[in-house]
PyMOL Python script that loads the backbone (N, CA, C, O; Angstrom):
from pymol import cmd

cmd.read_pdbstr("""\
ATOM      1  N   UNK A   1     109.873  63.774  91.249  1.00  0.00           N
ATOM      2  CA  UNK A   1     111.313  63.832  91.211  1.00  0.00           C
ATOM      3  C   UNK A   1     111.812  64.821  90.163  1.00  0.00           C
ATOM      4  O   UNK A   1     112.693  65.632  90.450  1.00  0.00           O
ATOM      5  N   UNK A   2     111.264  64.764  88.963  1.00  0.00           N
ATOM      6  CA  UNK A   2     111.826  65.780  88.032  1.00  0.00           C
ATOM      7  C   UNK A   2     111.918  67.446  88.176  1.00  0.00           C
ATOM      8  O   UNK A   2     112.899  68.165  87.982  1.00  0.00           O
ATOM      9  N   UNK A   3     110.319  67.878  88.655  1.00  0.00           N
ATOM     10  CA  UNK A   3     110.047  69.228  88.729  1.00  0.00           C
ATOM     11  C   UNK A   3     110.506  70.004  87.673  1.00  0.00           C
ATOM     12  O   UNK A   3     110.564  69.637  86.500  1.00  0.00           O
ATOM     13  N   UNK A   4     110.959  71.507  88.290  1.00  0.00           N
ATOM     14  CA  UNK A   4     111.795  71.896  86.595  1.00  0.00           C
ATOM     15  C   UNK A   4     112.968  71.203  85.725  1.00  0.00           C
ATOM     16  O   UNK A   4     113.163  71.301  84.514  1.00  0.00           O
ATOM     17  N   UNK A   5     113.702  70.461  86.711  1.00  0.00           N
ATOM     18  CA  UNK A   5     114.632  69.771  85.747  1.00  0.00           C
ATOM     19  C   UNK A   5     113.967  68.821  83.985  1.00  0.00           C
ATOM     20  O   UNK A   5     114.712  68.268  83.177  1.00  0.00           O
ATOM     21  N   UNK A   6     112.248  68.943  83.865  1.00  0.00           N
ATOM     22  CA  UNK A   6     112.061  68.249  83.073  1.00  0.00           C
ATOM     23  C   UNK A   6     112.511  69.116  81.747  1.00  0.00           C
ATOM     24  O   UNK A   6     112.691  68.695  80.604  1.00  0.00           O
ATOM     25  N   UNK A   7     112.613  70.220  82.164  1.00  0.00           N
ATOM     26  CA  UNK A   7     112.943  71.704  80.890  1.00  0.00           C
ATOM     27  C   UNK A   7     114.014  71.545  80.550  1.00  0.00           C
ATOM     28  O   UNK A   7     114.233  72.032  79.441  1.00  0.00           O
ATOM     29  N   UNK A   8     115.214  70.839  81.222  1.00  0.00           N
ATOM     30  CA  UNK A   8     116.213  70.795  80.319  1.00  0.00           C
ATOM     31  C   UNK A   8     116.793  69.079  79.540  1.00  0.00           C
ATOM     32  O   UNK A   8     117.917  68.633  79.308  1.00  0.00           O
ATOM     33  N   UNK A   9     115.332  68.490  79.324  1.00  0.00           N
ATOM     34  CA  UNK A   9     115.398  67.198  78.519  1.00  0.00           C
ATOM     35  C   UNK A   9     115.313  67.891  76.944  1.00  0.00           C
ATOM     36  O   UNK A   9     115.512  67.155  75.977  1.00  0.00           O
ATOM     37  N   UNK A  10     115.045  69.165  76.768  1.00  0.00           N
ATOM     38  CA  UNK A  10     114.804  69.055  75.537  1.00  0.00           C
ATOM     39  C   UNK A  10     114.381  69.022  74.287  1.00  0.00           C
ATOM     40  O   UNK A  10     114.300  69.875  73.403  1.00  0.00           O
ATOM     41  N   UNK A  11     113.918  66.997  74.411  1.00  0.00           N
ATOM     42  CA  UNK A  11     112.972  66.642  73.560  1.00  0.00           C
ATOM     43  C   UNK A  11     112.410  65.456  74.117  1.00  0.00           C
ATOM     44  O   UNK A  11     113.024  65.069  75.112  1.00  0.00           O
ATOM     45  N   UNK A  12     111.201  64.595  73.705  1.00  0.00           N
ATOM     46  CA  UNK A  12     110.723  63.666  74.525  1.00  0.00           C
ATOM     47  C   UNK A  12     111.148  62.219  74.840  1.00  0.00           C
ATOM     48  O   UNK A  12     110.647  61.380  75.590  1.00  0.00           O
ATOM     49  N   UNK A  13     112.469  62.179  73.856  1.00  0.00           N
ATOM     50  CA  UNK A  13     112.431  60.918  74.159  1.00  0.00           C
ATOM     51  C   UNK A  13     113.771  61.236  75.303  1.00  0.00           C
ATOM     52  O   UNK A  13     113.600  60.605  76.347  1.00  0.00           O
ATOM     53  N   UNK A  14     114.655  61.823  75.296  1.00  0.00           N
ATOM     54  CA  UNK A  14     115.206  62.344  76.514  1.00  0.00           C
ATOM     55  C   UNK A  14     114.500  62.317  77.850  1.00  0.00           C
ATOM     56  O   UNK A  14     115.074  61.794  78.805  1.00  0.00           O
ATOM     57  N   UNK A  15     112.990  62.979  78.021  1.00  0.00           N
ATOM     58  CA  UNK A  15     112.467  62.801  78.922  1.00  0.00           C
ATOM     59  C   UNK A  15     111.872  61.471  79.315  1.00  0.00           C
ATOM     60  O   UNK A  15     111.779  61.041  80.465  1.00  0.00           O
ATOM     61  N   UNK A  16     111.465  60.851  78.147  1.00  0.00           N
ATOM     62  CA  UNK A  16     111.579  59.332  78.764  1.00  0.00           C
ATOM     63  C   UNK A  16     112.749  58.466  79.057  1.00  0.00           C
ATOM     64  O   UNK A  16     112.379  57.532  79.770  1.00  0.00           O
ATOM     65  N   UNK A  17     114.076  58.408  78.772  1.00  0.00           N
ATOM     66  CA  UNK A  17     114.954  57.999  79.232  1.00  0.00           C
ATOM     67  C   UNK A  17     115.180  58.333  80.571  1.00  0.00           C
ATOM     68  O   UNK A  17     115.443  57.460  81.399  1.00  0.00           O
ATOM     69  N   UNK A  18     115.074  59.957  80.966  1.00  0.00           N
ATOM     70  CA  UNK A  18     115.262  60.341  82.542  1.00  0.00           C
ATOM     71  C   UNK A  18     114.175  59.622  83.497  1.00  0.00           C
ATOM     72  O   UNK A  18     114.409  59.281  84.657  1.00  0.00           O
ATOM     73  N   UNK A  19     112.776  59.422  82.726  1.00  0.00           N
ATOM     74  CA  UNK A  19     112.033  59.329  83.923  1.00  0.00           C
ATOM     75  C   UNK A  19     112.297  57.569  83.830  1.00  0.00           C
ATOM     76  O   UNK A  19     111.864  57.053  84.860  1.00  0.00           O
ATOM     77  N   UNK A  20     112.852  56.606  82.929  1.00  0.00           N
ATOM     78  CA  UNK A  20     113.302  55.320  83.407  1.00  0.00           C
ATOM     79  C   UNK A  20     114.419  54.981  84.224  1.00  0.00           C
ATOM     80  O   UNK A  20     114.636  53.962  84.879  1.00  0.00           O
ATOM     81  N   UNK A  21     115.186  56.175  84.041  1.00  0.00           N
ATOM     82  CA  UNK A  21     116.781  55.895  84.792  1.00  0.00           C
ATOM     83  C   UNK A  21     115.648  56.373  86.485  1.00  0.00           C
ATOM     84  O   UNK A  21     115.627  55.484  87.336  1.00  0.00           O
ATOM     85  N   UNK A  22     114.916  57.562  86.776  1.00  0.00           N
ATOM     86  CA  UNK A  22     115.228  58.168  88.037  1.00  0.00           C
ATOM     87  C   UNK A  22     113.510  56.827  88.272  1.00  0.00           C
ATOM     88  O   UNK A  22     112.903  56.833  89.343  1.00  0.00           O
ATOM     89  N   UNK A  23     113.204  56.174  87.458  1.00  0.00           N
ATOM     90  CA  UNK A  23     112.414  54.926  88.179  1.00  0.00           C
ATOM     91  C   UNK A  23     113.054  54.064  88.880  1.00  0.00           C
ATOM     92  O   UNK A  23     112.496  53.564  89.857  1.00  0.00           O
ATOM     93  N   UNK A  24     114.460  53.683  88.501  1.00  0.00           N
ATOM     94  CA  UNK A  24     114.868  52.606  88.452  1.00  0.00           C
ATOM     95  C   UNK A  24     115.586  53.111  90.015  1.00  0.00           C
ATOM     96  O   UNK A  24     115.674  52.256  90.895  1.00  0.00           O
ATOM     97  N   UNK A  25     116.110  54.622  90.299  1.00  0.00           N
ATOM     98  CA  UNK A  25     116.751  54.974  91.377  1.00  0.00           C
ATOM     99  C   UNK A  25     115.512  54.889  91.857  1.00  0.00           C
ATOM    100  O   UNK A  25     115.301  53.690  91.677  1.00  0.00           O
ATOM    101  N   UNK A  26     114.470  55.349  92.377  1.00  0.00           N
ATOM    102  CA  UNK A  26     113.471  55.275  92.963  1.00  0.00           C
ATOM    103  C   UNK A  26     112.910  53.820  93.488  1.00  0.00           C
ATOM    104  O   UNK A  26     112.467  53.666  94.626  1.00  0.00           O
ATOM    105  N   UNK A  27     112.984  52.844  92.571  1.00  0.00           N
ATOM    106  CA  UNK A  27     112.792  51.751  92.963  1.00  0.00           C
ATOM    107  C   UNK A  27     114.157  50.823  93.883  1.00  0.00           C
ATOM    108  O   UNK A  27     114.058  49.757  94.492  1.00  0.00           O
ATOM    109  N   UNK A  28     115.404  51.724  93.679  1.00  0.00           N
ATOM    110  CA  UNK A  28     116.238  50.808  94.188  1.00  0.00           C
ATOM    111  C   UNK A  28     116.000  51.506  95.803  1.00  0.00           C
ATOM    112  O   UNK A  28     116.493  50.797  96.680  1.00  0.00           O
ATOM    113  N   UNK A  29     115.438  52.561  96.220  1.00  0.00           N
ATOM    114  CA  UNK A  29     115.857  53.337  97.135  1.00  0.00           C
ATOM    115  C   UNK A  29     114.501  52.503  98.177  1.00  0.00           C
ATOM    116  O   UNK A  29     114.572  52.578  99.404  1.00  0.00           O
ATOM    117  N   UNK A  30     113.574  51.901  97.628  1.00  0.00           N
ATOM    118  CA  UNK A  30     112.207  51.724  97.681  1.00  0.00           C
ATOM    119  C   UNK A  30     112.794  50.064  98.354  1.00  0.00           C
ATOM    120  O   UNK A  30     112.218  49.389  99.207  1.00  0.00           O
ATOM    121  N   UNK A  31     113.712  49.839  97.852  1.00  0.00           N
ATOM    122  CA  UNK A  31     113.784  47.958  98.331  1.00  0.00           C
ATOM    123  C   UNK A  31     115.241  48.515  98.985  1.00  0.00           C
ATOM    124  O   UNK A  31     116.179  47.741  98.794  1.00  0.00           O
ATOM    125  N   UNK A  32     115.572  49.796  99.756  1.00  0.00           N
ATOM    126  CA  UNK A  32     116.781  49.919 100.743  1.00  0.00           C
ATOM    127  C   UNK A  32     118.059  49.706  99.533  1.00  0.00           C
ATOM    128  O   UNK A  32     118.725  48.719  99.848  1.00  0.00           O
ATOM    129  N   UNK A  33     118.435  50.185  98.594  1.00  0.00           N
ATOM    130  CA  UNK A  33     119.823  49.710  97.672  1.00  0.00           C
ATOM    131  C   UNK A  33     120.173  51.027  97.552  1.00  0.00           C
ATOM    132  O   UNK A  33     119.197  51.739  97.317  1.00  0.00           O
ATOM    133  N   UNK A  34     121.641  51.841  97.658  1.00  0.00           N
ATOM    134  CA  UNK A  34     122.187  52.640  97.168  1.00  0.00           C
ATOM    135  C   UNK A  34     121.644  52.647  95.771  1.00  0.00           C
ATOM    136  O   UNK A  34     121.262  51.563  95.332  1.00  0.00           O
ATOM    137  N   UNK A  35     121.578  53.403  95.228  1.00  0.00           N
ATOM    138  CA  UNK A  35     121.185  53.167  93.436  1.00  0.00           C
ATOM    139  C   UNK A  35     122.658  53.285  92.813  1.00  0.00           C
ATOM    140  O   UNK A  35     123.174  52.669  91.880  1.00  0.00           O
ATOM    141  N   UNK A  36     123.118  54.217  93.590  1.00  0.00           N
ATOM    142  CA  UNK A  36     124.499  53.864  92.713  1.00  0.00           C
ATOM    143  C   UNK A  36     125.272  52.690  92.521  1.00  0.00           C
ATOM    144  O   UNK A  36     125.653  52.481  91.369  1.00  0.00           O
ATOM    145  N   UNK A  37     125.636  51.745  93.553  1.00  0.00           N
ATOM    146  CA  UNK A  37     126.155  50.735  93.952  1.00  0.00           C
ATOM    147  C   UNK A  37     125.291  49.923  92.544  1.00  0.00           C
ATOM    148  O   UNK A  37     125.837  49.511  91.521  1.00  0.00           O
ATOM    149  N   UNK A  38     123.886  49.863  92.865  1.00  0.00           N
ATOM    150  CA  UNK A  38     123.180  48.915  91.925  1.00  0.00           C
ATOM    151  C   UNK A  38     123.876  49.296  90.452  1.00  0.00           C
ATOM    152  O   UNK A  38     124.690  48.558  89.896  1.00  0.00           O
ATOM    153  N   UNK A  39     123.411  50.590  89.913  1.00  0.00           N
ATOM    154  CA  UNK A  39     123.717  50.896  88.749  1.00  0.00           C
ATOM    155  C   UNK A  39     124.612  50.440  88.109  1.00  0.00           C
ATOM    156  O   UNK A  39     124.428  49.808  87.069  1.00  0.00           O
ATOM    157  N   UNK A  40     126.553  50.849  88.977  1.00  0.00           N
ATOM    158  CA  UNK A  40     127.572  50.508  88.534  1.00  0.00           C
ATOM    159  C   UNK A  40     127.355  48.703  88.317  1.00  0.00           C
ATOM    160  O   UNK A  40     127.377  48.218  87.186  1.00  0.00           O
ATOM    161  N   UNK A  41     127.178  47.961  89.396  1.00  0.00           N
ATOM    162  CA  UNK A  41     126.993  46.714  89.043  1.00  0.00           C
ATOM    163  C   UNK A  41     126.020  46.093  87.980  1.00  0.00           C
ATOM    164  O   UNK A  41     126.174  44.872  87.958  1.00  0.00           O
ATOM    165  N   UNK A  42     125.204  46.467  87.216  1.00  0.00           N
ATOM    166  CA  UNK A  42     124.105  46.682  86.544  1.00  0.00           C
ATOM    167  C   UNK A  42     124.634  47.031  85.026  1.00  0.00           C
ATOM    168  O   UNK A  42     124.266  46.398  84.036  1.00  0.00           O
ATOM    169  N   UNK A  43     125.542  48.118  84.995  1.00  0.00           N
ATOM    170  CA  UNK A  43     125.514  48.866  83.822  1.00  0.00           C
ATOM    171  C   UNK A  43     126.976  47.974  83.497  1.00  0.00           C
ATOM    172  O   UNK A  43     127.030  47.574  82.333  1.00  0.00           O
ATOM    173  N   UNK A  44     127.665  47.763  84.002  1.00  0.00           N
ATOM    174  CA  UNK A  44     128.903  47.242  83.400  1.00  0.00           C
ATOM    175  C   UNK A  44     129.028  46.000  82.624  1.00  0.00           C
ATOM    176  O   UNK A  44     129.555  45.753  81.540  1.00  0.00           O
ATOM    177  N   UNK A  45     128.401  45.294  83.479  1.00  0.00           N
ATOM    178  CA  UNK A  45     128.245  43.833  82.153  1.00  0.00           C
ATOM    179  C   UNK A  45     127.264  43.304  81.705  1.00  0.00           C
ATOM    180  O   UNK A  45     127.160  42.081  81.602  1.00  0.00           O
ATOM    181  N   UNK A  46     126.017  44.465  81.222  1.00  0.00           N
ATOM    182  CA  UNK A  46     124.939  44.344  80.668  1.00  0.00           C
ATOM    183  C   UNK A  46     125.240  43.911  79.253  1.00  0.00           C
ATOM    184  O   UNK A  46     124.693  42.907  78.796  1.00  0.00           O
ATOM    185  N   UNK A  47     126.137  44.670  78.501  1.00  0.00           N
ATOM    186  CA  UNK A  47     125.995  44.032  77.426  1.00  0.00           C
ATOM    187  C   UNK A  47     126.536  42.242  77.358  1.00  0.00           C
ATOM    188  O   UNK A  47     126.229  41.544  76.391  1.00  0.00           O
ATOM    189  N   UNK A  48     127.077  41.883  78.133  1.00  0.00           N
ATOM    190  CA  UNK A  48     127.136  40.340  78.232  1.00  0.00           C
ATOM    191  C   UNK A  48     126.285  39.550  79.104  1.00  0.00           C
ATOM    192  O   UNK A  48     126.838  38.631  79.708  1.00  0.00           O
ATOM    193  N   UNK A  49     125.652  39.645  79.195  1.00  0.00           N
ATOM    194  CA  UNK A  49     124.528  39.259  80.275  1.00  0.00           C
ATOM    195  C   UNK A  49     123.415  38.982  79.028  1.00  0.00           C
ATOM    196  O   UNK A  49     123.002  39.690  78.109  1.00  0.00           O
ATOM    197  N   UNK A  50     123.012  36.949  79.662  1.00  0.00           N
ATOM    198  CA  UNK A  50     122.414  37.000  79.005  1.00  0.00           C
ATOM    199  C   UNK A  50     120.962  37.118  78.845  1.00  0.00           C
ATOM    200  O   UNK A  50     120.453  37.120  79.965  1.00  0.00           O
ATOM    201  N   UNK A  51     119.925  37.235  77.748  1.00  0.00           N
ATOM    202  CA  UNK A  51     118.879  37.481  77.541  1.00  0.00           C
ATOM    203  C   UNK A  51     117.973  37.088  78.843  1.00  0.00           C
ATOM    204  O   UNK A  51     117.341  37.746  79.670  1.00  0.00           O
ATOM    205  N   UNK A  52     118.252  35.496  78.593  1.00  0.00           N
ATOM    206  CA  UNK A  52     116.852  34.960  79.469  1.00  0.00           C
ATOM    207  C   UNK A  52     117.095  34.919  81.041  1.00  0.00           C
ATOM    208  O   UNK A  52     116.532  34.099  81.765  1.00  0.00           O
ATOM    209  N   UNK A  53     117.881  35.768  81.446  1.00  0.00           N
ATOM    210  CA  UNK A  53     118.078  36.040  82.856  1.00  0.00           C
ATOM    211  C   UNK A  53     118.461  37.625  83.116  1.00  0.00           C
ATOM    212  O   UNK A  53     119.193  38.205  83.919  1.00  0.00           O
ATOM    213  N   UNK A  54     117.699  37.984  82.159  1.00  0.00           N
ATOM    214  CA  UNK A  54     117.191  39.536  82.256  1.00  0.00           C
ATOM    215  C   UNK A  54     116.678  39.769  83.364  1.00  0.00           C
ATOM    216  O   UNK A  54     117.080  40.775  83.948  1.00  0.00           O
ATOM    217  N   UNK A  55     115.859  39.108  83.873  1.00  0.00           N
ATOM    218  CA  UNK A  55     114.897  39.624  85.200  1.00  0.00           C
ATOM    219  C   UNK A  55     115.844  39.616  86.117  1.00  0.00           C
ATOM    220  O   UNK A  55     115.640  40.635  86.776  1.00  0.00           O
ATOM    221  N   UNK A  56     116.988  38.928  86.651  1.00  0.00           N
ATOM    222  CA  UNK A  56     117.657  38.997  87.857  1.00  0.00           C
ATOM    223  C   UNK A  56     118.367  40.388  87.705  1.00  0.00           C
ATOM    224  O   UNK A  56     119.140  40.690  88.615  1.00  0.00           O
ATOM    225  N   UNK A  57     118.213  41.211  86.745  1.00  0.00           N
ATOM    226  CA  UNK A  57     119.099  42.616  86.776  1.00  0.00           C
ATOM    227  C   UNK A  57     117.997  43.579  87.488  1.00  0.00           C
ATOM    228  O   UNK A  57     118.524  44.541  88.047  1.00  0.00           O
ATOM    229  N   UNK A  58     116.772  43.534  87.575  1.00  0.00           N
ATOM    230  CA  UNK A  58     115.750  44.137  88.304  1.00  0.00           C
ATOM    231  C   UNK A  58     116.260  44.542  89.697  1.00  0.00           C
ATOM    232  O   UNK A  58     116.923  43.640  90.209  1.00  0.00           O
ATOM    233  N   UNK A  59     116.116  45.830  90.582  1.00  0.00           N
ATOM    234  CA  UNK A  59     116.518  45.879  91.925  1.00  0.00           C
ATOM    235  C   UNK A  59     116.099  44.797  92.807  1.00  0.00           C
ATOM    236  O   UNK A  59     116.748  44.533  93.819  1.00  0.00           O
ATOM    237  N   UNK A  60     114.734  43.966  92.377  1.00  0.00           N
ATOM    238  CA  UNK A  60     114.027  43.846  93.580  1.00  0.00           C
ATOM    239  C   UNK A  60     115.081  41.864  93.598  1.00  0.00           C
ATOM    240  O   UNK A  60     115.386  41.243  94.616  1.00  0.00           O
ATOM    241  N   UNK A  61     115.359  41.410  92.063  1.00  0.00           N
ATOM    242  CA  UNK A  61     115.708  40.545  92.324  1.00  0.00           C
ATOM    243  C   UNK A  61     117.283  40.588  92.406  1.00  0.00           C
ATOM    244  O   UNK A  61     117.681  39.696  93.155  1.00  0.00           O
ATOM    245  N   UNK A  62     118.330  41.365  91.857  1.00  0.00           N
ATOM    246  CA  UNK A  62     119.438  41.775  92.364  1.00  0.00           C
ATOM    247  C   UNK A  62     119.593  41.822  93.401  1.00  0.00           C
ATOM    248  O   UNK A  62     120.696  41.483  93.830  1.00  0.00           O
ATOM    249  N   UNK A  63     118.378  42.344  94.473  1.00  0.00           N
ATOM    250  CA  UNK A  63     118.756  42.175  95.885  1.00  0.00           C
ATOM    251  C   UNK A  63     119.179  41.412  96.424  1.00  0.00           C
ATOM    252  O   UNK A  63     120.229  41.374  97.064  1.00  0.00           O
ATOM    253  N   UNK A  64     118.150  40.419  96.182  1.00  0.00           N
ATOM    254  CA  UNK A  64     118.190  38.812  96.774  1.00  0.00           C
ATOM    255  C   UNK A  64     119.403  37.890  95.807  1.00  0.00           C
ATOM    256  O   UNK A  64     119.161  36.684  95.844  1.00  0.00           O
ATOM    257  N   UNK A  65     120.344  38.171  95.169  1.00  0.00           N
ATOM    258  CA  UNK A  65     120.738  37.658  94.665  1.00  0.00           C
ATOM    259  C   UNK A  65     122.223  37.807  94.783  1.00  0.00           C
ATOM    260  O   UNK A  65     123.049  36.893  94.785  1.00  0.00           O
ATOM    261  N   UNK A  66     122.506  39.487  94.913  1.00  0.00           N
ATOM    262  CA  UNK A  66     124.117  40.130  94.717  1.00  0.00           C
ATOM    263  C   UNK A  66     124.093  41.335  95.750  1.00  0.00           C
ATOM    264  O   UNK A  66     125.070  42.075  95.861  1.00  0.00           O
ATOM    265  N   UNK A  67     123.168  41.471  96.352  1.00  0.00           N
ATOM    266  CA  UNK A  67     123.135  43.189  97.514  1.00  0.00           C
ATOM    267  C   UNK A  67     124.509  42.834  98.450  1.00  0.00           C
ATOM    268  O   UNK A  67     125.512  43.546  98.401  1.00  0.00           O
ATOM    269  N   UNK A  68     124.399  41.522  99.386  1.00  0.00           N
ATOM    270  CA  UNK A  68     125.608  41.017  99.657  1.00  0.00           C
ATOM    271  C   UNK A  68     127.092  41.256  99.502  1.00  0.00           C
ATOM    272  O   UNK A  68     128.062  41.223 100.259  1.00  0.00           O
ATOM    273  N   UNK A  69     126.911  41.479  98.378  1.00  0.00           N
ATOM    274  CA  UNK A  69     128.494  41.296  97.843  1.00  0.00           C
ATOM    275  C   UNK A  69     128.821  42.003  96.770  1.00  0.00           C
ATOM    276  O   UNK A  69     129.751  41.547  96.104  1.00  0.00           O
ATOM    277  N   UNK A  70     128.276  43.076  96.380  1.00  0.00           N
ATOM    278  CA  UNK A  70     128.497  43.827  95.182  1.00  0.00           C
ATOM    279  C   UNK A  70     129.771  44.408  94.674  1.00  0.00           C
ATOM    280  O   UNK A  70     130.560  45.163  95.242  1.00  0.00           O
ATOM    281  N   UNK A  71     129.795  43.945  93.604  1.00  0.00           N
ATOM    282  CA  UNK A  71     131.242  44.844  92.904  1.00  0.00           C
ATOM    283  C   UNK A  71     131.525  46.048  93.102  1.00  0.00           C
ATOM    284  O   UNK A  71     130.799  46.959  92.704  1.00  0.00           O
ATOM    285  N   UNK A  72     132.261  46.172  93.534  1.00  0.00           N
ATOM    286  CA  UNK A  72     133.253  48.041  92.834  1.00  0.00           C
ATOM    287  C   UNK A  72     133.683  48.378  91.415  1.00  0.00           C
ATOM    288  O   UNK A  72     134.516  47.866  90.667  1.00  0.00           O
ATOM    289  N   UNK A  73     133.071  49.129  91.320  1.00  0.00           N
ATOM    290  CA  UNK A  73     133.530  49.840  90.296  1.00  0.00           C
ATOM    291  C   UNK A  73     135.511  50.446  90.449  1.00  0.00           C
ATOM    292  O   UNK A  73     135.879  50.697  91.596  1.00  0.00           O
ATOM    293  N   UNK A  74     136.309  50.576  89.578  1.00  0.00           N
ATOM    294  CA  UNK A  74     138.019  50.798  89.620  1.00  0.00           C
ATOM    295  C   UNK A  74     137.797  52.089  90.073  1.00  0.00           C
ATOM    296  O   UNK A  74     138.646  52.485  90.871  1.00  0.00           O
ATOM    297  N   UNK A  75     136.858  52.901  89.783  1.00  0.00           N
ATOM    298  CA  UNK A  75     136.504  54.916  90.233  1.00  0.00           C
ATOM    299  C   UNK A  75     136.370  54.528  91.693  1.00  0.00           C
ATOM    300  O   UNK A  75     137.304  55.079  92.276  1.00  0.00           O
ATOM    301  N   UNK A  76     135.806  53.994  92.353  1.00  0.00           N
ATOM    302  CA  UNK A  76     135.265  53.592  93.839  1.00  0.00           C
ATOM    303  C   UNK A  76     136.418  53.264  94.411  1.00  0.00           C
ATOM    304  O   UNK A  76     136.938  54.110  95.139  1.00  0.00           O
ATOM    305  N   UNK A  77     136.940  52.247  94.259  1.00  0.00           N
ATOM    306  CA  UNK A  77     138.575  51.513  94.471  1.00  0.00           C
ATOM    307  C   UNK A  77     139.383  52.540  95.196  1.00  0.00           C
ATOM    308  O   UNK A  77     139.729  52.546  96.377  1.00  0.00           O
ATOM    309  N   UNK A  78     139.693  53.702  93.923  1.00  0.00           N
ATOM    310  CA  UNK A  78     140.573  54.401  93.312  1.00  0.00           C
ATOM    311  C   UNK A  78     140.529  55.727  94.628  1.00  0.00           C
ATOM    312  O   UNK A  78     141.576  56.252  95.010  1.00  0.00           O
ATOM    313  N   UNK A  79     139.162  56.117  95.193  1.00  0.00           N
ATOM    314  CA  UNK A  79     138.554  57.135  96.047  1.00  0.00           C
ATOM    315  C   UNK A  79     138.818  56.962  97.715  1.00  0.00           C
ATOM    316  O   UNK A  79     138.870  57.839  98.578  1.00  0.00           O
ATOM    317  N   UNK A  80     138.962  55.504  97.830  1.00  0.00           N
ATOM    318  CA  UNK A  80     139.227  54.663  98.858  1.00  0.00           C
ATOM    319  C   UNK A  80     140.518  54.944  99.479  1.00  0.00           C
ATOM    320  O   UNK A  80     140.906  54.266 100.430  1.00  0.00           O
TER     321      UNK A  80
END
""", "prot")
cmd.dss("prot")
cmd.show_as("cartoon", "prot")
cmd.util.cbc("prot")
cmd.orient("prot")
């Protein structure tokens, strides 16, 4: 997935942040999920979300849990 785009990370820990974000698209694309759809629902109320139900933010168990019925993001809404 990266190819030359890895040349403009930088430095390495940049490149490990990219190759966890484009895992995480890869894996959502892998169990059928828009990655975007996941992400926005994912990234917004992570910081309140708590610890010991960390694992349900995973694609594979998000699926089975929220694929159904996923939030919009107000940008999505707004495009509509």
């Amino acid at each position: 997935m990266g190819r030359k785009a890895w040349l403009f990370c930088w430095i390495e820990v940049g490149a490990e942040y990219v190759g966890v974000i484009q895992s995480l698209m890869r894996t959502c694309r892998l169990h059928g999920l828009n990655p975007y759809t996941y992400l926005v629902d994912v990234l917004q109320p992570i910081a309140i979300h708590p610890d010991k139900d960390i694992e349900t933010l995973t694609p594979r168990r998000w699926k089975t849990l929220f694929a159904d019925n996923p939030p919009r993001s107000d940008l999505y809404l707004a495009t509509q």
